[in-house]
N, C-alpha and C positions, 0 to 999 in steps of 0.2 A: 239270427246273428248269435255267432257265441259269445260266451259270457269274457272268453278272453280276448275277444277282437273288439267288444264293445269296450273294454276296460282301456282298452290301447284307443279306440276313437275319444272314451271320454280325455283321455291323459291329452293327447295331443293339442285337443278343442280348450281343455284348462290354460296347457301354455299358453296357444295363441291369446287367449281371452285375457291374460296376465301381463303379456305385451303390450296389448291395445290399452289395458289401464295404465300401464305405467308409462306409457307415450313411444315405448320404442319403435314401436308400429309405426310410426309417426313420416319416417324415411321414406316409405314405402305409401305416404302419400293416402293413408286408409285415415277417415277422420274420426275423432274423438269426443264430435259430440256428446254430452250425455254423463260425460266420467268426470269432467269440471263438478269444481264443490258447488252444494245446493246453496241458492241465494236465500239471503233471509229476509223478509218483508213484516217489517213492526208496523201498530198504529192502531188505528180505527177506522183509516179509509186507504180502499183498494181499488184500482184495477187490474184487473186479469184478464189477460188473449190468450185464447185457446187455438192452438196451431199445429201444424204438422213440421217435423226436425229429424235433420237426418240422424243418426245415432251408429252406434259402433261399436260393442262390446263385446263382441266375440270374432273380430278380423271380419265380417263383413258389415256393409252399410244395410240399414235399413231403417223406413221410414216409421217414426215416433210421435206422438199425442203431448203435443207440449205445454204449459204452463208460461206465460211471460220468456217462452225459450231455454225453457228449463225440461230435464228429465232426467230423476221426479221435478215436480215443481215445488215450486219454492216454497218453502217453511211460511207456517203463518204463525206471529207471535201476535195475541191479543191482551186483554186483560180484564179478569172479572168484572163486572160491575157497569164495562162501557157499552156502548150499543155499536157494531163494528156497520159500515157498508162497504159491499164489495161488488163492484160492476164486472161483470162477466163477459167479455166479448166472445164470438163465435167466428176467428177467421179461417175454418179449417177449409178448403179448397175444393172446387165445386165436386170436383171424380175422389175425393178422399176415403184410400180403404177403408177407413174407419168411421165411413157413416158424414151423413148431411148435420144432422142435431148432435147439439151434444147438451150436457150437466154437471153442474159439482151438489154431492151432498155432504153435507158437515157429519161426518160420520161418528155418533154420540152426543152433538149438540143440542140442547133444546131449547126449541124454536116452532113461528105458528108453521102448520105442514105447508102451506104455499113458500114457504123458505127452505125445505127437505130437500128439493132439487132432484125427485124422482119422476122422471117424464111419463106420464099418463095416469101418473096420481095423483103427486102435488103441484105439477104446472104443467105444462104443453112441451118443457123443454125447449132449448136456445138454439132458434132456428140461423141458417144461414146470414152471416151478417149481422145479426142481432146482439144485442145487449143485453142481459137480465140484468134488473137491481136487486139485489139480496141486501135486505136490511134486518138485522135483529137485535135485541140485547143478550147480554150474558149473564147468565145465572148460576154460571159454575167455573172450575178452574181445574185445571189437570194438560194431561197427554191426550191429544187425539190425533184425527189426521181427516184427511178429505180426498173424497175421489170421485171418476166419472159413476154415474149409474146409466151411460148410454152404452148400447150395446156394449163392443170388450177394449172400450177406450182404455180403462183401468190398465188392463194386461198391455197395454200399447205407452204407458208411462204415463197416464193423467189419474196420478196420484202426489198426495205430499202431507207432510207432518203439520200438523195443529197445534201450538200449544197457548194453552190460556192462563196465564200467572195470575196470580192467587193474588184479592184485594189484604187480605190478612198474611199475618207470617204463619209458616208452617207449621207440620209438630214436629219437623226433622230439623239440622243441619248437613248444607254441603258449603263446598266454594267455587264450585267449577258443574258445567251443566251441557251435556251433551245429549244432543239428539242420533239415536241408531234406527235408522230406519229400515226393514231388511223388505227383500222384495225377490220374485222373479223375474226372467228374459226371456224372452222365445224371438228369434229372429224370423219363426212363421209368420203369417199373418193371423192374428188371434182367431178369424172366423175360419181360417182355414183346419186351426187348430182343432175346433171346435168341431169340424168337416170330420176329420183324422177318427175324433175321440167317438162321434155318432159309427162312425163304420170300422173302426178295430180297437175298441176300447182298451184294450188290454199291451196296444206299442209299447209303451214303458216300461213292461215286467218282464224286464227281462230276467231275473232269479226266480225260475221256477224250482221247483223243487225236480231234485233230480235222485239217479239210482245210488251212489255214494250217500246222497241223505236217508234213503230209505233204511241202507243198510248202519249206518250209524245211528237212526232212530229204532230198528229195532234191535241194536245191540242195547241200549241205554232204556229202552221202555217197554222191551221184550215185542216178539211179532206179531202176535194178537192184538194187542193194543195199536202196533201200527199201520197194520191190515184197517183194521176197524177205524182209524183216523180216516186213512188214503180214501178208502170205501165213503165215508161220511163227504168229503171234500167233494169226491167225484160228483154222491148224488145232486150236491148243490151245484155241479159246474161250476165252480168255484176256486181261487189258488190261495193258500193261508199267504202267501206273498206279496199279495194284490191290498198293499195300503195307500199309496195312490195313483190316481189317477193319470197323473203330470210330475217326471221327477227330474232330476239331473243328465238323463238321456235326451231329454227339449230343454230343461230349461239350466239357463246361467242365472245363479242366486247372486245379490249383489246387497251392498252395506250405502247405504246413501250413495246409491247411483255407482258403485264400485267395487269392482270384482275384485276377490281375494289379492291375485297378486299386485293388482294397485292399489294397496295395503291402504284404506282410509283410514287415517289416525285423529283420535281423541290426544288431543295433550292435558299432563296434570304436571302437580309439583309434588316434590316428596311431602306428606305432612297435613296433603288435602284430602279432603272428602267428595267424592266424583258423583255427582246424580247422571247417570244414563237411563235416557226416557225411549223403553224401548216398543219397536212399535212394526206389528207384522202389515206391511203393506201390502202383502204376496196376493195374485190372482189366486193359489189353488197349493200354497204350500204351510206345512207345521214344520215350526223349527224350532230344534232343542238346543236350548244357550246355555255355556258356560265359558267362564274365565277361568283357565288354569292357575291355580295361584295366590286367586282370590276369593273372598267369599263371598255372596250378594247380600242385602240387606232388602227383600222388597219391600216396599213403602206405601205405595199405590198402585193399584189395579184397573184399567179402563178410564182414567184420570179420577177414580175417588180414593182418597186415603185410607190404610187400610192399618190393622196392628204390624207392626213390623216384626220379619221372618226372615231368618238369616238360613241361605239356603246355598248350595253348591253346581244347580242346575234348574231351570227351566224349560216346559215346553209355552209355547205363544200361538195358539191357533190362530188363522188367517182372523186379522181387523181385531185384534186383542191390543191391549197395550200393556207393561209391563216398566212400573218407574223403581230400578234396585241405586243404592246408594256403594258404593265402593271406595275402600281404603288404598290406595295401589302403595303400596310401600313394601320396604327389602326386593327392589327392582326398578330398573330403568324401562321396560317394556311389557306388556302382559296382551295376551293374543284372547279379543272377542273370538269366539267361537261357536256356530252356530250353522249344525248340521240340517238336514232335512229329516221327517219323520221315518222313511224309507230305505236311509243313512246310504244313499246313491250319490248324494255331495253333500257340500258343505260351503259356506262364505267368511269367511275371518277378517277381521280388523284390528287393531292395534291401538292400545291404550300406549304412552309413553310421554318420556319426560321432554323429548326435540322429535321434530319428523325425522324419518330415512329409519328407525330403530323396528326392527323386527324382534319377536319372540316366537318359539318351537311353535308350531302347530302341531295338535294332536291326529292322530288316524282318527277318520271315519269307524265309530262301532259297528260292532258285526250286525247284521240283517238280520232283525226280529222275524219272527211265526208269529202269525196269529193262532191263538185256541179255539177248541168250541167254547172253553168259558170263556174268550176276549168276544166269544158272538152272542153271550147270554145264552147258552144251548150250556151249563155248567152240568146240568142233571142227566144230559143223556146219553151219559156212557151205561146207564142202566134200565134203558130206554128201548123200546122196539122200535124201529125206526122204517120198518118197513111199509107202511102207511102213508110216509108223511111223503108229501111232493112238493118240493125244495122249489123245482122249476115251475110247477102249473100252479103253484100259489092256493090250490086249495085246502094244503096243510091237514090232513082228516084227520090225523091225531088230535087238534083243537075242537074237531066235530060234537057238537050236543053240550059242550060246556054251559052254565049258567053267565048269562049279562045282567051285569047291573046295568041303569041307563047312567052313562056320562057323556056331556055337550062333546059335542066334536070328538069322537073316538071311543074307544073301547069301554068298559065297563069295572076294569078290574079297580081295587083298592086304590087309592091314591098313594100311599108311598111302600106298598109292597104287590106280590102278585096279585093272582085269586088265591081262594082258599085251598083249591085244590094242588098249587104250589105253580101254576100255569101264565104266563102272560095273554089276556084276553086279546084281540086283534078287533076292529072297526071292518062294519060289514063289507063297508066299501075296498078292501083287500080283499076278498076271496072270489077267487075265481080270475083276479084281475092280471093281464097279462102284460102292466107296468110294476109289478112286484115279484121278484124272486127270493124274499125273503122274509120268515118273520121271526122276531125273539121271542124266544121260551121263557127262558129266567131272566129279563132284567133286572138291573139293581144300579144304585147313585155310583157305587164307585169313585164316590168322593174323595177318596184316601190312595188312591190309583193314582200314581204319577203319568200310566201311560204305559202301553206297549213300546219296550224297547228301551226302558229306563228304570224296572223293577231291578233291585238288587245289583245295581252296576257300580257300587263303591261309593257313591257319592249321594250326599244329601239333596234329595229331588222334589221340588214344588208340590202341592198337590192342592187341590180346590179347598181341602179341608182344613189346611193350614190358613186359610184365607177369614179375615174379621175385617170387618169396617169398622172403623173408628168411630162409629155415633149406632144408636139401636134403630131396629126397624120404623123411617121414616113415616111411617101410616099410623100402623101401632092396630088396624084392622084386623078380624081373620078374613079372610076371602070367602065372600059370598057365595061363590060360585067355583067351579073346576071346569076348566076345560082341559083336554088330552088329545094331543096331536102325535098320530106316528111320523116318524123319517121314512119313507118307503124310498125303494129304487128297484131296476134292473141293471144290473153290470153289463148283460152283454150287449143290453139294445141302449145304455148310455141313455137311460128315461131314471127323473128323480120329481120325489112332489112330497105333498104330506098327504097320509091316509092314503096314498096311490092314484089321487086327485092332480094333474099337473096344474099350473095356476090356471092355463087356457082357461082351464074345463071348471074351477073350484069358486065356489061362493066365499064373498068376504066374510070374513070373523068380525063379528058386530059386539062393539063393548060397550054399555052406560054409561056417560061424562059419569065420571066420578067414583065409577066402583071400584072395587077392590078383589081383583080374583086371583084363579091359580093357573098355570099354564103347567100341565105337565108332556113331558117328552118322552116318546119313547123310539129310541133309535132301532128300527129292523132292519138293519141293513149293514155291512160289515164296513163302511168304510167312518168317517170321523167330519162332523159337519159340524161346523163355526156357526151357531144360531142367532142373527141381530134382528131386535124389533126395535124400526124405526119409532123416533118422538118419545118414546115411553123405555122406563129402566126396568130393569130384568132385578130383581131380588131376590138372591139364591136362595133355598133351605135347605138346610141339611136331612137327614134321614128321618126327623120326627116333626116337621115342619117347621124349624124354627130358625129366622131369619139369620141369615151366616151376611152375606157380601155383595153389596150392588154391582152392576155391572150393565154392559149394555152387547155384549156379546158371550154365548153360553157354549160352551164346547162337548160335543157329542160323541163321544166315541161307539162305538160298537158295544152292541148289549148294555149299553146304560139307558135308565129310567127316570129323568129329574124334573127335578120343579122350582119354579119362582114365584113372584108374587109381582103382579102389575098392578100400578094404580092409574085408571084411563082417565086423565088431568087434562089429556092435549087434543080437543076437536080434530077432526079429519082422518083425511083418510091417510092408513101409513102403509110400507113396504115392511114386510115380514120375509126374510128370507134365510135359507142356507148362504153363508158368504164364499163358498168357493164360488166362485165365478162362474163356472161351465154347470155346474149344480142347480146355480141357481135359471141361467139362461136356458134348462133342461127342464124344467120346472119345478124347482122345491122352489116356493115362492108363492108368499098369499096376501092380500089385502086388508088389511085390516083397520075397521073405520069406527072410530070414537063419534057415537050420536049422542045428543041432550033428549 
């Protein structure tokens, strides 16, 4: 398809899809499920029915994964300190695309793992008909949110925002508290999707690089240089284009349950201070937020408090959450804005002082390139490259290097290469024909806002601006190192860590109580949202020194990073990549807390 007839199919699919939110659709008899505001359910005691709803977001019907009849489902507000129960019914219908079992897990919550809600690890999962009783107390307060972990129920609307108010006052002020919840749509059916993505991984790219770019890259970086690019790309079978997987050609981005043109408004008053608790619920999407007009304050990060940063844009990897505080003043409207990382769409909402008020929306930025330095490959423009094989994974430029031994993976230094300036690789990649990739040089990139947000005028988040409010909770160094690669293939749509898919991978086994390192190294070009269930992720920065708690870790391409876990919580947990088809592909491992 060309790029100018898909541009004309997205436009058209936008209108409709703006209709159906704002009800005008309505005449015409197509229903609206699903675009109603999300309810909100306070307390400490809940039931929840889990159901199938027809839904409607883009001019056609199709069938959705509902909460109490909600999609997303309904807000949970709890509060520190109390112990919540929530009964979970299971009425989803006996032929339901979307699978017989279903589950919720408290995504960030800590609790004993028979209350995680991940079926075949922490419980059996909620058979037809069935009830679970989820009991636990709370031991924290912040932003989170909850969703299915059965098959791609999530992608199908059984998700919803969390939040747990704080027993103490904060170290902020607001007056006004809005939950943004952003997400995608697919009117596929998720397994279908999932069908699509195994046998032509690459539908959605539709901006390949073309002969106009050639010739415009080698006026700007001369022809050698971009011979030697194209050449490089080739041999990996690869498109520097290819940032995800699933973009705005499937899917319709939406703001609590609501597409851009049925503009979900935030109301404020002139004079207040706005807390928006932002919160990516997306199956398989990054998106970059900003308010025109305004500046953000972040405050808190994954629901822990953090030093406050006043910044002009954000990126939210999928199951991240993001709490910024906002002034809205000298204006009656101001436009949420919040493109996708691949900038193919975008979903906007509207801060304002009464509904019906709109504000400009801005254009979609232009379409990043990826580099060899965005793939940790930074050194070999000066590189013989003739050796290495990009596709059979045997890499023989890495041939004869020294390993040092480290647990689960490679050997090289912990927070830089080897000596020889090389990223070492785990034996279980070579040769293996679930890897097409490995990195050369990576590096934290903690100062990296992000492909697509370098030097764009505006002051851009980055991990390294990020502080928790209290020091490193342990105060331990870590006993031990473990080191996991990101492995994938692109084109056969296979993802794991070390090139291990979970099928096939032994659980990571931790000591109640130790205190170790997890480092990461992403070989793979695309950007993986990392959450380890039950247990917190503690960044470090470049010399290992504890920067920002968190419970989900974001990976981009050619970075190297590490955290600090302390295994406080028996059982067994779920470790995964959080895109959704990622992790149902196999980047996914178990990992069990023994005494």
């Amino acid at each position: 398809m060309s790029s100018s007839s898909s541009s004309g199919d997205l436009g058209r699919r936008r209108f409709v899809q703006g209709l159906v939110a704002g009800g005008v659709v309505a005449a015409f008899g197509w229903p609206r499920s699903g675009n109603a505001a999300t309810p909100v359910l306070t307390g400490s005691d809940f039931d929840l029915s889990i159901g199938e709803l027809p839904v409607n977001f883009t001019g056609r019907t199709r069938i959705g994964v509902a909460v109490n009849g909600s999609v997303p489902a309904p807000t949970l507000r709890w509060r520190e300190g109390s112990t919540v129960e929530l009964r979970v019914s299971n009425r989803l219908p006996a032929h339901s695309i979307h699978g017989r079992t279903t589950s919720i897990h408290w995504h960030g919550i800590l609790l004993p793992a028979n209350m995680d809600g991940v079926p075949g690890m922490s419980f059996d999962g909620i058979g037809p008909g069935e009830t679970y009783r989820y009991r636990f107390a709370l031991k924290q307060s912040g932003t989170y949110w909850y969703h299915s972990h059965s098959g791609f129920q999530e992608q199908a609307g059984l998700y919803g925002a969390l939040i747990v108010d704080a027993a103490e006052p904060e170290p902020f002020d607001y007056q006004r508290d809005h939950v943004v919840l952003l997400s995608d749509w697919t009117d596929l059916a998720p397994a279908d999707l999932f069908a699509r993505l195994k046998k032509m991984p690459g539908h959605d790219n539709y901006s390949k690089r073309t002969v106009g770019d050639f010739l415009r890259d080698a006026k700007r970086d001369g022809l050698g240089a971009t011979i030697e690019d194209r050449k490089l790309w080739g041999e990996m079978r690869m498109t520097p284009t290819d940032l995800s997987d699933v973009n705005a050609h499937t899917y319709t981005y939406l703001i609590n349950g609501t597409t851009s043109l049925g503009n979900w408004t935030g109301l404020f008053a002139h004079g207040e201070k706005v807390r928006l608790r932002f919160i990516n619920g997306s199956a398989m999407t990054h998106f970059d937020v900003r308010i025109p007009g305004l500046k953000m304050t972040v405050v808190a990060v994954d629901g822990q408090h953090v030093h406050p940063v006043t910044i002009d844009e954000f990126r939210i990897a999928v199951a991240e959450t993001f709490d910024v505080i906002v002034s809205p003043n000298g204006g009656d409207a101001f436009t949420i804005f919040a493109q996708d990382l691949g900038r193919t769409g975008y979903v906007s909402g509207t801060l304002a002082v009464r509904d019906g008020l709109r504000a400009p929306v801005p254009m979609v930025d232009p379409r990043p390139i990826l580099s060899m330095a965005d793939m940790g490959h930074g050194g070999m423009g000066g590189m013989d490259h003739s050796d290495m094989d990009h596709s059979g994974h045997d890499m023989s430029a890495m041939k004869g290097m020294p390993m040092k031994g480290m647990e689960g993976g490679c050997g090289a230094d912990m927070h830089g290469s080897m000596s020889g300036g090389m990223q070492a690789h785990p034996a279980s990649e070579t040769g293996n024909p679930l890897v097409d990739m490995q990195t050369m040089t990576p590096t934290p990139k903690l100062d990296d806002p992000g492909i697509g947000l370098r030097d764009n005028g505006r002051k851009v988040l980055s991990y390294s601006m990020l502080r928790s409010l209290f020091d490193d909770p342990d105060g331990r160094e870590p006993g031990r190192d473990v080191e996991l690669h990101l492995t994938g293939h692109m084109e056969r749509f296979a993802w794991s860590f070390d090139g291990q898919p979970f099928a096939s991978a032994e659980p990571l086994r931790l000591n109640y109580g130790e205190r170790l390192r997890i480092v990461l190294v992403n070989d793979t070009m695309m950007t993986h949202p990392i959450h380890l269930h039950g247990l917190w992720s503690d960044l470090e920065n470049e010399r290992g020194e504890f920067m920002v708690r968190k419970h989900t870790i974001d990976m981009p391409p050619g970075t190297k990073r590490s955290y600090r876990v302390r295994a406080d919580a028996l059982g067994r947990w779920a470790y995964h990549c959080h895109l959704l088809y990622h992790m149902e592909a196999g980047m996914m491992r178990e990992v069990r807390v023994e005494a």
